[in-house]
Phi, psi and omega in degrees: 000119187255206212286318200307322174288348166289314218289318173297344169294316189298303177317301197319329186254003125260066163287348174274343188257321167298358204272353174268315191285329169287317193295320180269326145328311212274323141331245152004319163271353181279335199252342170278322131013267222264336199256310179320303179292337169278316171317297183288015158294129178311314186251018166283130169275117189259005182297353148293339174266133167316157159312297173315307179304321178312300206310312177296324163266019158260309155289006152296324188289308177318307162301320180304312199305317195282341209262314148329324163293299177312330172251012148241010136279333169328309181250026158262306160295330161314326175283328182303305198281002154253003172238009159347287165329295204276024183234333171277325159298339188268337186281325192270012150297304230128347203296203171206149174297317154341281179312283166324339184252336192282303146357268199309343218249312214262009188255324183284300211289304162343278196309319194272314167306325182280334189282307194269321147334265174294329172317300188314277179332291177312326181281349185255049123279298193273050167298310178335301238260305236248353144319332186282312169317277148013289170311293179284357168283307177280357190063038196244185193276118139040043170327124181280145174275140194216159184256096188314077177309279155359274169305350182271284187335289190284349168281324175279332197283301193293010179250349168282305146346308208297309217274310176303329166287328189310322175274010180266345202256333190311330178278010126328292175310295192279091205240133197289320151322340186256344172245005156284337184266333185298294198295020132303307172103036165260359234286095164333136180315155167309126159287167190268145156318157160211149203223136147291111141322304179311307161316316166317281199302302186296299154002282194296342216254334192280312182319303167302354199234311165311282188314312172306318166280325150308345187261318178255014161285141194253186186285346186280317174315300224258025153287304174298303195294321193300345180253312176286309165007262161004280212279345167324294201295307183334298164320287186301333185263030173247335151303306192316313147319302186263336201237305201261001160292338193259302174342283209300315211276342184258000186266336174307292172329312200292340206282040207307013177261312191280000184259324167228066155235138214050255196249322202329323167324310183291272257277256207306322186296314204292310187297320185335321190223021139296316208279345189264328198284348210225016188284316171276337163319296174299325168305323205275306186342294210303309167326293187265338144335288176272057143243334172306287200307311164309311180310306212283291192262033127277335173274356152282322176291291185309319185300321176301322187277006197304312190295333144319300180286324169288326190275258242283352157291328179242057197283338176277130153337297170223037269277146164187113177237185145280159184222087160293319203305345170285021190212187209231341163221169179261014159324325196261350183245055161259017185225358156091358171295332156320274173330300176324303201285331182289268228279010159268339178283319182284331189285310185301316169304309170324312182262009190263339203028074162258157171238156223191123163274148174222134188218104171268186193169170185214169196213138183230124165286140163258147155237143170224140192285336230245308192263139171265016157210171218265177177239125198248112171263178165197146178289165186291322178295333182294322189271354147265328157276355166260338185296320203309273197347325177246040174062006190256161177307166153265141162242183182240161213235146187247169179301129179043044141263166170205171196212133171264169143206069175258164181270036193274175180272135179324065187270313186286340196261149222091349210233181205217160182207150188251145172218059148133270186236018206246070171308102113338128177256108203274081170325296160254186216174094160315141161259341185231139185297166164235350181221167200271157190263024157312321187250135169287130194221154179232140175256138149244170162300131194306354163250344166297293204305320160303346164265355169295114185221326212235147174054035208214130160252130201253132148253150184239125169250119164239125223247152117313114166231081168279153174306296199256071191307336170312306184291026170246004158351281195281359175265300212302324190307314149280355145308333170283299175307319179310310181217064162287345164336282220266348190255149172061278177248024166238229170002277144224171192244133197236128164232144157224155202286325239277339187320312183290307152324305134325335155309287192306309168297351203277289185340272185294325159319293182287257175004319182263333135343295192292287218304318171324283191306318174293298164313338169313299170312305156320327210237347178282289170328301172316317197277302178312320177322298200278327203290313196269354199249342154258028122292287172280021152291337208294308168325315190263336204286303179310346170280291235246334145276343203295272204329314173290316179280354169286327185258021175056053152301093179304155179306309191319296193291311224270345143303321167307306235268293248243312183261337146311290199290315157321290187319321190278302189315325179288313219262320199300336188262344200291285200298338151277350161272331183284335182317285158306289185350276199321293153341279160336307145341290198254064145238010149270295196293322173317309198265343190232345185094335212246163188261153217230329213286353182258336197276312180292298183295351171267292223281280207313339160318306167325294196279326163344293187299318172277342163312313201283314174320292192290008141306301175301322171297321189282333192275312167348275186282014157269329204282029168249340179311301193287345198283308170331327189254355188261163192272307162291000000 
């Protein structure tokens, strides 16, 4: 038998300690697999996607790649450092370190070619399944199944590439010294944990400070805020773990009426010193858990509200005014070119037999010496006939009143605006738009705005309006393209609702894409994590009941005992990532208005659920591990 055939003997006769870290490679290339073939698909058009959103899906690619390496060496050493024993029998043979890492090198490169391999096979069986998914998730037609060369190539070359550098890193982990004195049997006792009060304290104090600002923040806010939060929560849940979980547990101990009645005793001494041994396992857990779960339910919550948001942005179908403030004369709209384009608009509707209200109307600019940005007005009888139109109230307005009407957070009223030599007082503040909210607009009375003739620029605006606005898509798309020149920064200006909405799915769709996938990646990696780490709690656990069922502990308690503590190991990063999530949420609904909370209960619910399965599966097969080694 020469080496490779022992190193191969080898994976094959653990195999039970490798079945999560294969499982989550095997994972894990199905879903990169699967993101590669869709990006590299022939008939994806991406000339549709911004410059930004690419730039967003390479980083999004970017990150799975380094966040794939980082766990998988994280549990390749985690794994290593549970087979000390059996490296210290090989040292003491004879083996060389050398040899050990040759060992260690030809067992990764197996696993991860047979694992990324059959990942590749899973992912071109449900290619069909998850292109269509795919598709109809972003709205675009349908993907044809092709057979991904490309994507096969670069998903196996890159987990093999993986497994060579991870074994260039491996001598770090292993050290022969260090596992000869563990197989001596010099290894020293364990010190008892130890916790800061201050640390303690300090926990708590950031999580209240953290949480608090998440909660009262607004949207003018929550560009600044968004980096100390961040960084608050980070700091606290990695105290929470290491400092004030070992407090409560020791403070729990001190409680000697509730510390030694029944099992509790095992139960709480075992966590005592779990929580110090598994404090970055749980911080990472918590950490890439609630950032899945946030990311995963905002770009879902936008994605839901988008159609909202956009009808309170847009209330007219379609808008098309001038923007003089783009040009350097007032030349171009003396030639009727203006008109043309309206009656190109009206026309195209016409021949769609869309049917359509129409309201033209001008809007007048101010410069003032006094105001550092012009003042965009619209007289009053106009602002009354637009509201009429879309059904909505009015308000009335008095002499040196004014009325806003942006959707901005209730900031103007109370406040004043000068208009021409006319201080104004900014009564209201509309809650539902009558003009789109491109422009911050003040309504006055209809004879102040008729006497404003100097230092003003007059725009003319014409609205659209339809019942079923989608079905004007396809004019505006051609209308746009016809005089992209000419539009937005140049002339004139066209908004349309149905466009921007297509727009926006287009957006968030490829967004609520990326984060799915990336959390997908977050919680396959996450399970493995707890997979290799109550696989080697089970190597020592089985000595230590067996040893507990001779002086007679029963299989009943030591199932009681064995499903707290799994149960705390699944749900403790859970319940603090749904924790954060959940904050977080709502500094989205705080800051956008918007509702988070049905978006939050389908993602966490999700993973909940399959967290539990697979909780019933990992306790299931350790207590069958365990069962084995009892007498009774």
């Amino acid at each position: 038998m020469n080496f490779s055939q022992f190193a191969y003997k080898n994976v094959k006769r653990n195999i039970k300690s490798y079945l999560g870290y294969f499982f989550s490679i095997l994972i894990s290339s199905a879903l990169l697999f699967s993101f590669n073939m869709f990006i590299n698909h022939p008939n994806l058009d991406t000339s549709t996607f911004d410059d930004y959103l690419m730039l967003t899906i390479k980083v999004c690619s970017i990150i799975v790649y380094v966040f794939l390496f980082f766990f998988v060496f994280y549990s390749v050493s985690v794994f290593l450092k549970g087979r000390n024993k059996e490296f210290g029998v090989l040292y003491s043979i004879g083996i060389s370190n050398k040899q050990v890492k040759k060992m260690i090198f030809i067992e990764n490169l197996i696993i991860n070619t047979v694992a990324s391999i059959l990942g590749v096979i899973v992912g071109l069986i449900f290619s069909k399944i998850i292109l269509i998914a795919i598709s109809n998730l972003l709205g675009i037609e349908p993907l044809s199944f092709y057979i991904p060369t490309i994507s096969m190539i670069e998903t196996i070359i890159y987990f093999i590439l993986l497994s060579i550098l991870i074994s260039l890193f491996i001598s770090f982990v292993v050290k022969e010294d260090k596992v000869l004195k563990l197989l001596k049997g010099r290894e020293t006792q364990r010190p008892e944990p130890k916790s800061s009060l201050i640390l303690a304290i300090l926990c708590v104090a950031l999580f209240v400070l953290a949480y608090y600002k998440a909660v009262t923040v607004t949207k003018m806010q929550l560009v600044n805020t968004i980096a100390p939060v961040t960084f608050m929560t980070i700091v606290a849940t990695y105290l929470l773990f290491s400092q004030l979980s070992v407090f409560i547990i020791k403070s729990i101990k001190n409680n000697k009426r509730f510390y030694k009645k029944n099992t509790n005793m095992l139960w709480i001494s075992n966590l005592y010193y779990k929580m110090q041994d598994n404090t970055r396992m749980f911080f990472l857990i918590s950490i890439t858990s609630a950032v899945a779960f946030t990311a995963i339910g905002s770009v879902y919550a936008y994605w839901k509200d988008q159609t909202r948001q956009v009808e309170l942005a847009y209330p007219q179908s379609m808008h098309f005014a001038t923007n003089k403030e783009a040009l350097d004369s007032q030349e171009e709209f003396d030639n009727g070119k203006y008109m043309q384009k309206v009656d190109l608009l009206e026309n195209l509707l016409k021949e769609e037999s869309i049917p359509y209200n129409k309201i033209n109307g001008e809007i007048k600019t101010l410069f003032s010496k006094n105001e550092e940005n012009p003042v965009k007005i619209i007289k009053e009888s106009k602002y009354k006939e637009l509201a009429k139109e879309l059904g909505e109230d009015t308000a009335k307005l008095n002499e040196n009143e004014a009325l806003s009407l942006t959707l901005l957070e209730n900031k103007k009223v109370g406040n004043k605006v000068v208009i021409e030599k006319n201080t104004l007082k900014v009564i209201k503040q509309v809650n539902e738009p009558v003009m789109p909210a491109y422009y911050d607009l003040y309504v006055v009375k209809d004879d102040l705005y008729n006497k404003i003739k100097d230092n003003c620029i007059v725009d003319k605006f014409t609205n659209f309006d339809t019942k079923n606005y989608m079905k004007t898509l396809d004019l505006c798309k051609s209308f746009a393209n016809k005089y992209k020149e000419e539009l937005n920064y140049g002339p004139y200006k066209f908004l349309s609702k149905s466009y921007v909405l297509n727009y926006g799915k287009i957006t968030f769709s490829t967004l609520l894409f990326l984060t799915i996938f990336i959390g997908l990646i977050f919680f396959v990696t996450s399970s493995s994590f707890l997979y290799n780490k109550i696989y080697m709690d089970c190597q020592d656990d089985k000595e230590k009941y067996m040893k507990l069922n001779k002086i007679g502990l029963t299989y009943k308690e030591i199932r009681k005992i064995s499903t707290i503590e799994i149960g705390l190991l699944f749900l403790a990063p859970y319940i603090v990532a749904v924790i954060h999530s959940t904050f977080t949420l709502l500094a989205v609904k705080n800051s956008f208005h918007m509702e988070v909370a049905s978006s939050a209960y389908i993602v966490m619910g999700s993973f909940f659920i399959v967290l539990v399965i697979y909780f019933l599966i990992i306790r299931r097969n350790y207590l069958k591990e365990i069962k084995e080694y009892l007498i009774n």
